[in-house]
N, C-alpha and C positions, 0 to 999 in steps of 0.2 A: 821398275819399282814393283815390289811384291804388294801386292793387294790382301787384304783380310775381311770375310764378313763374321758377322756378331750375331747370334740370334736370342731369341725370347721363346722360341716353339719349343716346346721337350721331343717334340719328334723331328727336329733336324739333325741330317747327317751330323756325325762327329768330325766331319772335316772342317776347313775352318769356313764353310759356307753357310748359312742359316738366314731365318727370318724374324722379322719383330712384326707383331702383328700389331695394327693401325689404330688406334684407341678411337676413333666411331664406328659407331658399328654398321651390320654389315645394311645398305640400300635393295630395298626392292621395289623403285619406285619405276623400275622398266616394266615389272611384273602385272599384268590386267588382273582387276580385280573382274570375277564373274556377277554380273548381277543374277535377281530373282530369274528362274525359269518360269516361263508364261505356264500358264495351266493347261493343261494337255481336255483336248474335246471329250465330253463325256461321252461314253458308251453306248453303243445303240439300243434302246429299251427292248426289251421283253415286249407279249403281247400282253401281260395282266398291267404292268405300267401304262402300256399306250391306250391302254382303257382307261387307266384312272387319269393320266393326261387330260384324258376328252372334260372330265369333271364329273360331278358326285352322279351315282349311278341309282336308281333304285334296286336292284341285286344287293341282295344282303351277303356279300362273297365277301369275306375279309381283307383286307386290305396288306399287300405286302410290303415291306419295309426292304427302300434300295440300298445297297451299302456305297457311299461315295467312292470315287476313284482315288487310287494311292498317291502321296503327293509323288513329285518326282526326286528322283535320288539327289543330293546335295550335290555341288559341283569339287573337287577335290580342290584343298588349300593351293595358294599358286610356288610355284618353287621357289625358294629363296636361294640365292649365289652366294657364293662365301666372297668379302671383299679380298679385292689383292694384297697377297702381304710384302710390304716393303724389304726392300735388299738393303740392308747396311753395307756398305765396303768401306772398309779398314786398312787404313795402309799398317802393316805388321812392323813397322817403327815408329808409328806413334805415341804419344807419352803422356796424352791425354784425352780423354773418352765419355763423352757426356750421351746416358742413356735412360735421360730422366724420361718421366710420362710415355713410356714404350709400352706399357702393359706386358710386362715379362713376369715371365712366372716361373722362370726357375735361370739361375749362373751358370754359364756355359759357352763353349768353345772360344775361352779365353788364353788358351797354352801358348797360342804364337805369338801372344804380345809380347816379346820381352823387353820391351825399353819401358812398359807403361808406368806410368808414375801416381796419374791421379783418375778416379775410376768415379764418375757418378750414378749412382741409382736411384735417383730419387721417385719416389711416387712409382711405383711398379705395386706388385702383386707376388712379391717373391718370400717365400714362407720358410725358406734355411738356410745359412749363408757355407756356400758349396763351390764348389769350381773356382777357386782362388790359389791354392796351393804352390801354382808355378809364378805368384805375379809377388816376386819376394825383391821388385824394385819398388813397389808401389810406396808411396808415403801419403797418401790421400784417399780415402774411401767412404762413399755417401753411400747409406741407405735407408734414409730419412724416409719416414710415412712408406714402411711394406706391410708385412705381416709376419715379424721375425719373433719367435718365442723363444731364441736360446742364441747367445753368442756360443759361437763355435768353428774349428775347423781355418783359425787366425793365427795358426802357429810360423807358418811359413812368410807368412807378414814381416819378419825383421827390422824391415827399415820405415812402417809404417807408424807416422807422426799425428795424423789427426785420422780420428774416426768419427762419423755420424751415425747412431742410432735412435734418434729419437724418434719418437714416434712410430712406436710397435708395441709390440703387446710381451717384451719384456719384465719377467717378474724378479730376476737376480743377476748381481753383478758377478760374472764367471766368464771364465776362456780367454782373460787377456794375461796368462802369465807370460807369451814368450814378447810381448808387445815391449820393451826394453825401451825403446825409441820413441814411445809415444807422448808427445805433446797435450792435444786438446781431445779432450775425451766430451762427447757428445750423448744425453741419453735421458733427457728430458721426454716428458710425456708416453710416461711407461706406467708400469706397476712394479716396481720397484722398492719394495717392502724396509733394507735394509744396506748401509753401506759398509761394504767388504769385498775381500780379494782386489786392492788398487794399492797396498802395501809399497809394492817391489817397482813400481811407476816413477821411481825416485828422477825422474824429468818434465813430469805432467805441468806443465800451466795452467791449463784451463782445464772446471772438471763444473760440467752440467747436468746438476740430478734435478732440476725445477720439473713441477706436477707429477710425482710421483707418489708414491704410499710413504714416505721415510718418519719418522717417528723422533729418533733421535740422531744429531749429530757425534758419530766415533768413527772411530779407526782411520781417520787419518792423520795420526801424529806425524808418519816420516814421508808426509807429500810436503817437506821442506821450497820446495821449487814452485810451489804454486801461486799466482798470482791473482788467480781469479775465481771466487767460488760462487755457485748458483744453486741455493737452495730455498728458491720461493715455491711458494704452491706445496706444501708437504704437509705435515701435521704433526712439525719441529713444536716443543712446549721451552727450551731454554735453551739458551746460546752457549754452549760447553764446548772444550775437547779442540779447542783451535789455538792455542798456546805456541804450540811450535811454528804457526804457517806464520813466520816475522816478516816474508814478503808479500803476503798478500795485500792488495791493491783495493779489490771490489770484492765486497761480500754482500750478498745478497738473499734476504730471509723474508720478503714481503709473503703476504695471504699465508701465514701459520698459526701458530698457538701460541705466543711469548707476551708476558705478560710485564718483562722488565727489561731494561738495556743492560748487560753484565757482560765478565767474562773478554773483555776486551783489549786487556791492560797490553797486550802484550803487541796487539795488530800495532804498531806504530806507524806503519806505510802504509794502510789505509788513506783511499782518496775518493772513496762512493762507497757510502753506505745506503743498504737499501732496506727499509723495516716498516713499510708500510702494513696497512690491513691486518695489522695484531690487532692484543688489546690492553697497547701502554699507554699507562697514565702521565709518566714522570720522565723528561728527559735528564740521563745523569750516568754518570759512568762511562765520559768520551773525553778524560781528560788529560790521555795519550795522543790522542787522536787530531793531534794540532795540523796534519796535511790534508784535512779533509776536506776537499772540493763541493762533492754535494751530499747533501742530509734527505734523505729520503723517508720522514715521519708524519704524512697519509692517512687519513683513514683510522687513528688510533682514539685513544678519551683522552687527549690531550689537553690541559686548562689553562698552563704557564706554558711561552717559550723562557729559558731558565738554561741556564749550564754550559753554553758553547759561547760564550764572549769571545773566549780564549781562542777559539776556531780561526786564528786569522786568515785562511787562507781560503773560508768558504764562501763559493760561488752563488750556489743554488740550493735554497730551502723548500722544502716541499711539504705544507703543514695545511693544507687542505682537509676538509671533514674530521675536525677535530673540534673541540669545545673551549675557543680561546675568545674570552669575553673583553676584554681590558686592550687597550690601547696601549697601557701603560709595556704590554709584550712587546709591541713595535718597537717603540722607544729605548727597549734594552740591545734590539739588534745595531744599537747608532756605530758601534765599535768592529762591528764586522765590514771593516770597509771597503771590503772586495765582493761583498754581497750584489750579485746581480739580477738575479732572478727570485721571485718569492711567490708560493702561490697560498692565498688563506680561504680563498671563497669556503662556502658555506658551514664559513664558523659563524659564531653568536656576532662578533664585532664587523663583521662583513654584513648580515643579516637584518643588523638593527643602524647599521646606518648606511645604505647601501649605494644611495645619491654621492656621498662623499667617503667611500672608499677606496675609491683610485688616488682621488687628491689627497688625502691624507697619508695615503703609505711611501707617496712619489715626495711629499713634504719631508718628512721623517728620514725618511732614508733616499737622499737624494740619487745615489748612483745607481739603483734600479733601472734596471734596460727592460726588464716583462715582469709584469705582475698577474698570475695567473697565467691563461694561455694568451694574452695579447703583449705586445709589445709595445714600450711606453713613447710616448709622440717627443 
């Protein structure tokens, strides 16, 4: 069987030999450290010292000033060895290839793989994505947490289905037009200013823009096919421009700017919604939204639960740090009777009767299984 190595070095041969260097670094704990050198014997006096040695004389003869002896010269640093770098060997028909935490710093000597299919990088040190060109079986490619500032050089990719770039120093969506195949697109925690060129994606499912700079929700009317969108962490001000996604499933806009629930009418497959950490006051405008599983409403200026009776099918409400004073909210949930999980700690009616907060929500709405994060006895 043919063998293959992989490397991380920029200076290994082009054959398919190479190394990944070792992520601790390098030992010099064989190396002695030199201590202090002792002080070398002072110099043998002169005869006007060996006079003033004797002690004070009466001869008014001036007195000469000795210069001390030079220290001695430092000892040189002790040599440090470079650690061993590890040999990857590669059988050249394999189809999957995991090269996370390598400390690689640049893609390379990857031509012989041809069967490969899923290629991980994760957590490397690799600053442009290069040396991929011939791997146009791949359908999997991570390069989560490097130092990537420009997609690029992904044209040969064909048949690739999920990509990871999160976590890079990405500032714009580009270089995925020959990407035709691709599924779940990965690229959370970037700088990513604006959503565009994902038009022609017309197979995407999953599309992860969370923690990035985005502003507003467009341009994606004709990502028809998607099921899942992630755009929390951004600096979104209203919920627009998702009219056509009818099969989306999970949307997700928690830690943004939105001040109201809108714009909805059309998600009807929606099954999790997620809108924590704005700053809504009014629950209203989910009355499409009859598959909805769980409500994700967090962290918002929330006073009434209100509007989702009709929800028959939700699970789990999540209406914690919000400002719901009145019992009489629980009491409206009686008809959600698939409600299982509910969390309200540190509202006003948690706050103000805290002794009889468990028993009263577990009274109320009997078929709770957790309230907040414990589970009900």
């Amino acid at each position: 069987m043919d063998m293959h190595a992989i490397s991380g070095n920029q200076d290994a041969p082009p054959l398919a030999e190479a190394e990944v260097g070792e992520s601790k670094s390098t030992s010099a704990a064989d190396a002695e450290t030199g201590s202090d050198s002792e002080r070398s014997p002072s110099p043998p006096l002169g005869p006007l010292a060996a006079a003033l040695a004797k002690g004070p004389q009466k001869s008014k003869a001036s007195r000469a000033k000795i210069a001390p002896a030079a220290p001695p010269p430092e000892p040189p640093p002790p040599a440090v060895e470079e650690a061993p770098k590890e040999l990857i060997v590669v059988d050249e028909n394999t189809t999957e290839l995991d090269l996370n935490h390598g400390r690689i710093g640049k893609i390379e000597n990857l031509e012989q793989l041809k069967n490969l299919e899923r290629l991980y990088l994760r957590w490397n040190l690799i600053k442009k994505i290069e040396g991929l060109s011939t791997l146009s079986t791949l359908v999997e490619l991570e390069l989560y947490d490097n130092q990537i500032t420009k997609i690029e050089n992904l044209d040969g990719l064909v048949n690739l289905e999920i990509l990871d770039l999160s976590f890079n120093r990405l500032t714009e969506i580009s270089g995925l037009e020959k990407l035709l195949n691709l599924k779940r697109l990965f690229l959370s925690s970037n700088r990513i200013t604006e959503i565009k060129n994902l038009g022609h994606l017309n197979k995407l499912d999953l599309l992860e823009l969370g923690d990035n700079r985005i502003r507003e929700i467009k341009n994606l009317e004709t990502l028809t096919t998607l099921t899942q969108l992630y755009l929390g962490k951004n600096k979104i001000n209203q919920i627009k421009n998702l009219d056509t996604l009818v099969n989306l499933e999970i949307l997700v806009l928690q830690s943004n700017r939105l001040i109201r629930i809108e714009n909805l009418e059309s998600l009807v497959n929606l099954t999790q919604l997620y809108l924590s950490e704005n700053g809504i006051n009014v629950i209203e405008k989910l009355d499409n939204q009859k598959n909805l599983q769980t409500l994700d409403l967090a962290q918002n200026r929330i006073k009434v639960i209100e509007n989702i009776k009709h929800l028959s099918e939700l699970e789990e409400l999540w209406m914690n740090d919000n400002e719901v004073e009145s019992w009489s909210s629980v009491e409206y949930l009686t008809d959600n009777k698939k409600l299982k999980t509910i969390y309200l700690e540190r509202n006003p009616l948690e706050r103000n009767d805290n002794t009889a907060y468990r028993r009263k929500l577990k009274l109320i709405l009997p078929t709770l299984q957790q309230i907040d994060a414990t589970l009900c006895r």
